[in-house]
C-alpha positions in Angstrom: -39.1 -17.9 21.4 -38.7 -19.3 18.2 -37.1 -23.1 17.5 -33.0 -22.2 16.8 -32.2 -25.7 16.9 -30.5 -27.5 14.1 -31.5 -30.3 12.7 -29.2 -33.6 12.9 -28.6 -33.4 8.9 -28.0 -29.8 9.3 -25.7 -30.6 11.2 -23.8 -32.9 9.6 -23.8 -30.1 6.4 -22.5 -27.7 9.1 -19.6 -29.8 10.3 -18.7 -30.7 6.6 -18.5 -27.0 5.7 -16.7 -26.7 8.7 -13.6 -29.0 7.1 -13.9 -27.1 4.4 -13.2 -23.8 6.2 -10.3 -25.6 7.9 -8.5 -26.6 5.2 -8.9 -23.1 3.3 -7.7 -21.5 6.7 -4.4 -23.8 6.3 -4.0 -22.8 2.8 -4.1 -18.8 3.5 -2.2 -19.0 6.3 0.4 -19.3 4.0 -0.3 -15.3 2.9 0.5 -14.1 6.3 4.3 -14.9 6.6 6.6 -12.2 7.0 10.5 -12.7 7.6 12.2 -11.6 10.5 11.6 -8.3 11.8 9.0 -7.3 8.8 6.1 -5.6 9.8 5.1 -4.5 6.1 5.2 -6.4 2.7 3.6 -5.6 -0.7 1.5 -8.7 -1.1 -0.3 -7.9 -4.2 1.7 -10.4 -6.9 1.2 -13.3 -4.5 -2.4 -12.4 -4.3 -2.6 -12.1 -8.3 -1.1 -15.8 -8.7 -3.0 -17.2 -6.3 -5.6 -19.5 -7.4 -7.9 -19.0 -4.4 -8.0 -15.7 -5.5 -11.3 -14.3 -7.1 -11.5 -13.3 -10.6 -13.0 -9.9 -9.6 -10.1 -9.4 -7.0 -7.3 -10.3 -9.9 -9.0 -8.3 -12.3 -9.2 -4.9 -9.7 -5.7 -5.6 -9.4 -5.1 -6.0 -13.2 -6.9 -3.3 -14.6 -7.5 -0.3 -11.1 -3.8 -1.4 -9.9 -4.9 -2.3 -6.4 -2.6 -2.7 -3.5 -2.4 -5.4 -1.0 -0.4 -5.6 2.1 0.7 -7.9 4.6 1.4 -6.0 7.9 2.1 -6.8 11.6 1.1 -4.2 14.6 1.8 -4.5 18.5 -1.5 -5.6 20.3 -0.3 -5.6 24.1 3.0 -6.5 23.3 1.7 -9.1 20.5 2.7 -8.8 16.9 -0.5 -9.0 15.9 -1.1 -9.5 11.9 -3.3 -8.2 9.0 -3.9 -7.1 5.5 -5.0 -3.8 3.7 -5.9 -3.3 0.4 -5.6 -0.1 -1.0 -7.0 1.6 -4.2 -4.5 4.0 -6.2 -6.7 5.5 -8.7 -8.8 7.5 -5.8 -7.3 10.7 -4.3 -6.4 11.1 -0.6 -7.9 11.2 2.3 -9.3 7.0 1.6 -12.4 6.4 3.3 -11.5 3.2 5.1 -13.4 0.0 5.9 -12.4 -1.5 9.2 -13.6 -5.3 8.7 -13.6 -7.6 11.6 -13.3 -11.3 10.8 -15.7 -14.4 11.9 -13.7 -17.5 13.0 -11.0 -18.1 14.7 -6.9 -18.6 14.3 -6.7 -20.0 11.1 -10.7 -21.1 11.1 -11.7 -18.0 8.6 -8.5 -16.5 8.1 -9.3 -13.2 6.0 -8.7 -13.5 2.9 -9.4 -10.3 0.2 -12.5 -10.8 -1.5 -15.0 -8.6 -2.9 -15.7 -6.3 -0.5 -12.0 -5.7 0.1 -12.1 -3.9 -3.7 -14.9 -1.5 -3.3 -14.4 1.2 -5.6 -13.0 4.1 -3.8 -12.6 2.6 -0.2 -9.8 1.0 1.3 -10.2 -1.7 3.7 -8.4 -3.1 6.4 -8.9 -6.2 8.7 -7.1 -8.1 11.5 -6.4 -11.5 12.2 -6.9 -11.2 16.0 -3.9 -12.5 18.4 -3.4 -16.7 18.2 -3.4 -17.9 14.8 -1.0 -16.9 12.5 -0.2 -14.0 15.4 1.4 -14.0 18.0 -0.9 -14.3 21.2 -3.6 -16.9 22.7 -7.1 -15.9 21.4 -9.9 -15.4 24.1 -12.5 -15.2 21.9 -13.6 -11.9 23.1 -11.4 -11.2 25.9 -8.4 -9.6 25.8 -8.4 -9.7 21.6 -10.8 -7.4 21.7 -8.0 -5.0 22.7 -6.5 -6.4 18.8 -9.5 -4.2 17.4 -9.1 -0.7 19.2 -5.2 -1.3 19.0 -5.8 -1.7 14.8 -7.6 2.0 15.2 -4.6 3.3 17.2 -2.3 2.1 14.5 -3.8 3.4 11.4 -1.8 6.7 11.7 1.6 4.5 11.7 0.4 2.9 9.0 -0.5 6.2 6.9 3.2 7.4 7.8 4.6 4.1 6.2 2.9 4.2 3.2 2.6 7.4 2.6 -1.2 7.7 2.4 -4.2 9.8 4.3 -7.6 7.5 6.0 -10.2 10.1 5.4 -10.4 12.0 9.3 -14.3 11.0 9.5 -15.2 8.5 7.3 -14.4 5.0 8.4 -17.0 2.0 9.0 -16.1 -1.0 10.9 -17.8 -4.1 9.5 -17.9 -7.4 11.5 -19.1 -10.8 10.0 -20.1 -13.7 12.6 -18.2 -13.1 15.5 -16.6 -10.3 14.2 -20.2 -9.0 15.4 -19.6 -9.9 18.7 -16.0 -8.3 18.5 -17.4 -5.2 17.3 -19.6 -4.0 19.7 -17.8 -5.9 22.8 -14.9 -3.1 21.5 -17.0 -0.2 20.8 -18.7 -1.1 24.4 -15.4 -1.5 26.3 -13.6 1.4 24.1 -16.4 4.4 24.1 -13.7 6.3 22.6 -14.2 4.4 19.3 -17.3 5.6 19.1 -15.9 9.1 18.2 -13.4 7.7 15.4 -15.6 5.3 13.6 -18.8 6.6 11.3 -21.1 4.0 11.0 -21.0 -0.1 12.5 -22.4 -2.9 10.7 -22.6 -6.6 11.9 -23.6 -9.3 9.5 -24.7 -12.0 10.6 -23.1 -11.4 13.8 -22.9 -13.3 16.9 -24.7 -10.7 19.0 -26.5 -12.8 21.9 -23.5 -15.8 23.2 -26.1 -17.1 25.8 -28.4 -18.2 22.7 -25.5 -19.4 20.6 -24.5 -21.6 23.0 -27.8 -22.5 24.1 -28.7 -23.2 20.1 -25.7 -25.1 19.1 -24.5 -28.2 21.1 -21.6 -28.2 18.9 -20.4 -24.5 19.4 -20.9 -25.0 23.2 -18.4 -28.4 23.0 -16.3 -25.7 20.9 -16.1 -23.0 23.3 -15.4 -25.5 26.0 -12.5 -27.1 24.6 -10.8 -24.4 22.8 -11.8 -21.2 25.0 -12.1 -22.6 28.6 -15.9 -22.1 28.7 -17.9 -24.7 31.6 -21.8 -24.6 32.3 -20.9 -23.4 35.7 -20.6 -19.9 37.8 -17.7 -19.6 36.2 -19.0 -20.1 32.9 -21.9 -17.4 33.3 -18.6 -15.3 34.2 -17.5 -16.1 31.1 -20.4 -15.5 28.9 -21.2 -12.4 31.1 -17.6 -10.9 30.0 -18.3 -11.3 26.1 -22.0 -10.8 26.0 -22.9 -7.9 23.5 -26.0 -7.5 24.8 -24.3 -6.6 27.9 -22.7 -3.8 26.2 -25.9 -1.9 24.5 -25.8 0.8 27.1 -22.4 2.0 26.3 -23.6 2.6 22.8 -24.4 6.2 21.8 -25.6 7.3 18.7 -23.0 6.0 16.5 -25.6 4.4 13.4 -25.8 0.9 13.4 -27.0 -1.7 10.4 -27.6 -5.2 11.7 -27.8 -7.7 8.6 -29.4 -11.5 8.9 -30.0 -14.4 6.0 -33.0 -16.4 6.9 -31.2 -19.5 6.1 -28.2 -18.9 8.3 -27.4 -22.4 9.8 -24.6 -21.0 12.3 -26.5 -17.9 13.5 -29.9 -17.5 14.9 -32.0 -15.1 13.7 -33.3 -14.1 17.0 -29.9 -13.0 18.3 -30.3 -10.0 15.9 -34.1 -9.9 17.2 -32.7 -9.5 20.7 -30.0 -7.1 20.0 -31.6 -5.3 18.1 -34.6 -4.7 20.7 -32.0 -4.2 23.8 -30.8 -1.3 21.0 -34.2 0.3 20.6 -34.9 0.0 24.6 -32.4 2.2 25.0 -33.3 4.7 22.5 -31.2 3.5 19.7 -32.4 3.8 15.9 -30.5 1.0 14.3 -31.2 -0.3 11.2 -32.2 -3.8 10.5 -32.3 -5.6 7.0 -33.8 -9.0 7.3 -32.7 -11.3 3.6 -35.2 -14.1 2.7 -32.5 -17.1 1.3 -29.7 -15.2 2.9 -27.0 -17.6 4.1 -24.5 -17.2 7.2 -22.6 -13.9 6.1 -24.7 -13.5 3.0 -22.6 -15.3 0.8 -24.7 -16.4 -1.6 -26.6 -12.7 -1.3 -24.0 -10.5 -3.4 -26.8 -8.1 -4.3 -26.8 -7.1 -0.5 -23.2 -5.3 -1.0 -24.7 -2.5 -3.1 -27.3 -2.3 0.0 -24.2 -2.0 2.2 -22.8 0.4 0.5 -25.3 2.9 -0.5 -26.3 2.6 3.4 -22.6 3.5 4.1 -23.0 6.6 2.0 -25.6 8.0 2.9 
């Protein structure tokens, strides 16, 4: 197996970025209030004066008239929250991107960037429950429910707003664990399989017994914040949220499985692994490797044209 481990001043890079990612989650919190007994608000001016908005994202809603929205949805009795952004210049039925976040609570709180203004698509994403929802977050426990229950709600949503999801063409996307969340939902959910097109994880957290096994710090993470112990009751844990676990309940919904070589959270083999526990049980997935390609491909943004056209075809 190859060396995962991090180097110490990796690590200390990692935990700086990490404070980073803490205090922008704070900040964009601030997007997801809605008043009492609001489950819907045009965010799309607050978004535009916004200075951790993206120029792209200000000029899509400048010069195309993009829509955002704030909205809340029940989640197993949990006002669970989220965002949609919405293009107005593209005739109904909207193909729809599904996009399920990395992080945690307010630890990577979504926040529209570019792919939220692809031409023609609309997108929508959850925040999972705990956070700025209501709920505890079990990192992939019961919030995984948060992911089929979005799916259930789109059809409210269309009635509210008075717009049509294409019937057939909607992708679900997760980033980091949002990988993890995606196939732990479309594994525990089979039905899912017959209302979304494609799945794509990038960078995704797709083998938890490496992860933790890679990263002391994640480990101390999980422990304190999620309950995890390096006990029976810990391989119960891991055994619950384990993708890999789930590879036989996938049929032949077509997957893309994206890594960056310089990923410093993810391990490159968890993609290896998953990738091979898809193929051993006759799946054809497709797997793009990028040399220089960071955690999420951030620094990549040629690979969204790669998304895309694989999405289309």
């Amino acid at each position: 197996m190859e060396n995962c481990a991090k180097p110490t001043q990796q690590r200390a890079e990692l935990e700086k970025e990490n404070e980073e990612i803490r205090k922008r989650g704070q900040d964009t919190a601030k997007l997801y209030v809605l008043d009492a007994n609001e489950t819907l608000k045009d965010i799309t001016q607050k978004l535009y004066e916004n200075t951790n908005t993206s120029d792209a994202v200000k000029e899509c809603i400048q010069k195309e008239k993009r829509k955002f929205y704030l909205f809340s949805y029940d989640s197993d009795g949990f006002a669970v929250k989220g965002y949609l952004s919405l293009p107005t210049d593209t005739a109904p039925p909207l193909p729809l991107l599904i996009l399920l976040r990395g992080g945690n609570r307010e630890f990577g709180l979504p926040y529209p960037r570019e792919l939220s203004i692809q031409p023609g698509y609309a997108l929508i994403t959850t925040t999972y429950r705990g956070g700025v929802s209501e709920g505890k977050d079990e990192f992939g426990g019961e919030d995984v429910n948060d992911v089929k229950n979005l799916v259930e709600y789109l059809p409210t949503l269309e009635k509210k707003l008075n717009i049509a999801f294409h019937p057939e063409n909607k992708y679900m996307i997760g980033i980091s664990r949002g990988g993890m969340q995606l196939f732990l939902a479309l594994g525990r959910y089979p039905i899912l399989q017959q209302k979304i097109k494609k799945a794509v994880s990038i960078s995704g957290l797709l083998d938890l017994a490496l992860a933790i096994e890679d990263r002391a710090d994640f480990k101390a993470f999980l422990t304190e914040s999620f309950g995890y112990s390096s006990d029976e009751k810990g391989r119960a844990w891991i055994a619950k949220r384990q993708p890999l676990n789930y590879v036989s309940h996938i049929k032949n919904i077509p997957i893309l499985i994206a890594q960056g070589t310089k990923d410093t959270r993810v391990c490159l083999k968890e993609g290896y692994n998953f990738l091979e526990a898809l193929q051993a049980h006759g799946h054809k997935a497709t797997y793009v490797e990028i040399e220089g390609g960071d955690h999420v491909l951030v620094n990549t943004p040629d690979f969204l044209p790669v998304l895309m056209d694989w999405l289309a075809q």
